[in-house]
C-alpha positions in Angstrom: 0.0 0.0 0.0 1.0 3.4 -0.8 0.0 6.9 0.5 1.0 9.8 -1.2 0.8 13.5 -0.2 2.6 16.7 1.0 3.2 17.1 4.5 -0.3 17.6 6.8 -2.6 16.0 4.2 -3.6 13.4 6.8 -1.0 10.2 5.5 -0.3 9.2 9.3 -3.6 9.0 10.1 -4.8 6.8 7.3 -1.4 4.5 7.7 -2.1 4.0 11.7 -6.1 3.4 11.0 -5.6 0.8 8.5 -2.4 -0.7 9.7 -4.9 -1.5 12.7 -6.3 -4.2 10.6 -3.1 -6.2 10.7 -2.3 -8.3 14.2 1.8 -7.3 13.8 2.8 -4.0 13.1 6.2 -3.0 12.7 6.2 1.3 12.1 9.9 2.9 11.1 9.9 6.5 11.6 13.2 8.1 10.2 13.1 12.0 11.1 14.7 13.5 13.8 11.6 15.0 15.2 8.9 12.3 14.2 5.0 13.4 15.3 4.3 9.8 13.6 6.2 8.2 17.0 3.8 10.3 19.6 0.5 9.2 17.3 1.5 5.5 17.0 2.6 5.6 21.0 -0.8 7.0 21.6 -2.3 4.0 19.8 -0.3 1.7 22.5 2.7 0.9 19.9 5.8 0.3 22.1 8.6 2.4 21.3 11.7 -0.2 20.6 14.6 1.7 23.0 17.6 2.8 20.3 18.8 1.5 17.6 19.0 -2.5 17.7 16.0 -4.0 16.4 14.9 -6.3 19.2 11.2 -7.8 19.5 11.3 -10.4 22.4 8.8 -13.5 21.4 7.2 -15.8 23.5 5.0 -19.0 23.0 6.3 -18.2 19.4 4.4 -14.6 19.2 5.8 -11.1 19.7 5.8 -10.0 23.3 4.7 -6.5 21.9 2.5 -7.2 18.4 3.0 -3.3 17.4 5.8 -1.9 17.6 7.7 1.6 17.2 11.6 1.3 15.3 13.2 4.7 15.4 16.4 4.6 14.3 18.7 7.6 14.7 22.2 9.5 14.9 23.0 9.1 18.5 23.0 12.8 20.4 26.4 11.9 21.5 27.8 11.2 18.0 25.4 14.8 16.9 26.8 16.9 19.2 30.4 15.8 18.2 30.2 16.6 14.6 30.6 19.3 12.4 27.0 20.9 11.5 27.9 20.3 7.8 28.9 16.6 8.2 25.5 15.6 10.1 23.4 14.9 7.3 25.7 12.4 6.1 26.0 11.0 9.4 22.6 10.1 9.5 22.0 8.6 6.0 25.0 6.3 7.2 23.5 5.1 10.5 19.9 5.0 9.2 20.3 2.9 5.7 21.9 -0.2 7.1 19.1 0.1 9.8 16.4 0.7 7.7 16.9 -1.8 5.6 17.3 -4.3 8.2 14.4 -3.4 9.6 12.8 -4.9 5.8 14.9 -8.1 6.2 13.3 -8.6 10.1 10.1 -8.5 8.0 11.1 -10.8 4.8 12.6 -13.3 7.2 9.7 -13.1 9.7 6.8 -12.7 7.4 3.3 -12.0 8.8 4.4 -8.3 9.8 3.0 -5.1 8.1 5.8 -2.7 7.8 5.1 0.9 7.8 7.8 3.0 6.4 7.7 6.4 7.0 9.5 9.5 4.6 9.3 6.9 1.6 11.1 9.7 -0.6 13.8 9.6 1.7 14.2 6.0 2.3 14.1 5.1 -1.6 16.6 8.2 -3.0 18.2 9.5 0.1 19.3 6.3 2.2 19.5 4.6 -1.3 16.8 1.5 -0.3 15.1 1.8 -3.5 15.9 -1.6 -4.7 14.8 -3.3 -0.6 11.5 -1.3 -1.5 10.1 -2.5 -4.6 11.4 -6.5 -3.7 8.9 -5.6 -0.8 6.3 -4.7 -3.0 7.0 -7.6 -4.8 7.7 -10.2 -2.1 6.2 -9.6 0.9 2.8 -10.6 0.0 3.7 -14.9 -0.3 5.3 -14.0 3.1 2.0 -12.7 4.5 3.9 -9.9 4.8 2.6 -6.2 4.1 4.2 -3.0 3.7 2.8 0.4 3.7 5.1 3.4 2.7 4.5 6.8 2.9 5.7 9.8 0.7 5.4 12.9 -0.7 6.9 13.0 -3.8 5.4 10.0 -6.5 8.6 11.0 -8.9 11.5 9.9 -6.2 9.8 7.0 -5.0 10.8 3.9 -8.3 7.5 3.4 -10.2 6.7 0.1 -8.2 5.6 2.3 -5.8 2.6 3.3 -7.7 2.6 0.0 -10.1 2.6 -2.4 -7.4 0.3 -2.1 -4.2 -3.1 -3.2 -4.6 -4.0 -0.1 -2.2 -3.0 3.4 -3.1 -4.0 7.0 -1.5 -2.7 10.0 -3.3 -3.6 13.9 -2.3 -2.9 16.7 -4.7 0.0 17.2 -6.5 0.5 19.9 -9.2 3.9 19.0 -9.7 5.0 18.0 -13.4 7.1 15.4 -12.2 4.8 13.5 -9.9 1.7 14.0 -12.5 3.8 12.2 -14.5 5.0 9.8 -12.3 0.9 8.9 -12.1 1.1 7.1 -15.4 2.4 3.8 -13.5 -0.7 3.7 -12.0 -1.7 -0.3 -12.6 -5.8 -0.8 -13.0 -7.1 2.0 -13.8 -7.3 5.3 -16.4 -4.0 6.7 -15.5 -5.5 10.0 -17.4 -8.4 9.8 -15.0 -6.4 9.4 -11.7 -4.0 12.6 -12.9 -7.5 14.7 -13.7 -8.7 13.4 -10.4 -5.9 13.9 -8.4 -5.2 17.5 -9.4 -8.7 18.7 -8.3 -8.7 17.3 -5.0 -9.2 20.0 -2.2 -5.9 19.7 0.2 -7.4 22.1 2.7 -9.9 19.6 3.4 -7.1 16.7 3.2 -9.5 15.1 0.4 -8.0 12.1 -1.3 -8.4 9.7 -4.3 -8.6 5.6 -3.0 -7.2 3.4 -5.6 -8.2 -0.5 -5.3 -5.6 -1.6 -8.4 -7.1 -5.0 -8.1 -11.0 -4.3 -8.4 -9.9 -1.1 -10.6 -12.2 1.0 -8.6 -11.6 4.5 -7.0 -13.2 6.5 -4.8 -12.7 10.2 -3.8 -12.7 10.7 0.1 -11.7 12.9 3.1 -9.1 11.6 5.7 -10.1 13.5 9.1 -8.4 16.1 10.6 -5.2 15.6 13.5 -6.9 16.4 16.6 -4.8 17.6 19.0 
């Protein structure tokens, strides 16, 4: 599943509500200052404590079914470095991370996977190629991934091709209206006609069922703070 949109369109809130229907849930927030961490913790997610991925079993099931992976630059390493070297700093400690937070998943199976900043896990951490063999594989695992992102164009064009699920808000960028042509299922001239008329203010979206070829044109509600 994929869920497109600029920031404050409502993507978290339609990731946590449907990852809901899944009994394992695995969410990997990658930001330094992640408001997806305080939602999912609010849901009862437990918050895995620094960087090794961990999940304690028992009787052959997860002590903690959904789970919180925030992987990050620790603050002593931050404070250490040159403001101009950070950056890099943290693509290098997050990528192996990230993407062994996908092969937890691909050698578990039965987890949904919730990747957050999918524009930055594809181009900027370089997972693009871990991504789409999710797309591709994870569903003989009874696996799942959902992956969230704002720009359609940095993303691979699996990401649009190959979940059976897609949500996409506005977009009046060139790129990413282009980018909707990989769109499986459906009028790929009637999703980019769609998608450019939808109202962001009131976080209205376009639902894409790739399998039924349907799509539907909905609201996700607002944050409530």
């Amino acid at each position: 599943m994929a869920i497109i949109g600029p920031t404050g369109t409502g993507k978290t809130h339609i990731a946590l509500a449907v990852a809901e229907i899944r009994s394992y849930v695995m969410v990997v927030a990658c930001k330094p200052k992640d408001s997806l961490v305080d939602d999912a913790v609010a849901r009862g997610y437990y918050r895995i404590p620094g960087n090794q991925l961990e999940i304690p079993y028992v009787d052959n099931r997860p002590m903690h079914p959904k789970v919180v992976y925030w992987p990050m630059l620790p603050a002593s390493v931050r404070q250490k470095l040159p403001k101009h070297k950070i950056l890099g700093a943290e693509k290098a400690i997050q990528g192996p991370l990230v993407g062994g937070a996908i092969g937890y998943v691909r050698n578990a199976g039965n987890w949904c996977l919730v990747i957050d900043e999918g524009t930055w896990v594809c181009r900027d951490l370089k997972l693009q190629r871990d991504i789409d063999s999710a797309l591709f594989q994870f569903r003989s695992l009874n696996a799942s991934i959902i992956i969230l992102g704002q720009r359609p164009a940095w993303m691979g064009r699996y990401v649009l091709s190959q979940p059976t699920h897609l949500f996409l808000f506005n977009t009046n960028d060139r790129d990413d209206r282009k980018a909707l042509g990989d769109v499986s299922g459906v009028d790929s001239r009637a999703v980019e006609t769609v998608v450019q008329q939808l109202d962001q203010k009131r976080h209205e979206f376009l639902y894409i069922d790739t399998r039924e070829r349907k799509m539907y044109r909905s609201i996700a509600p607002a944050r409530v703070s």
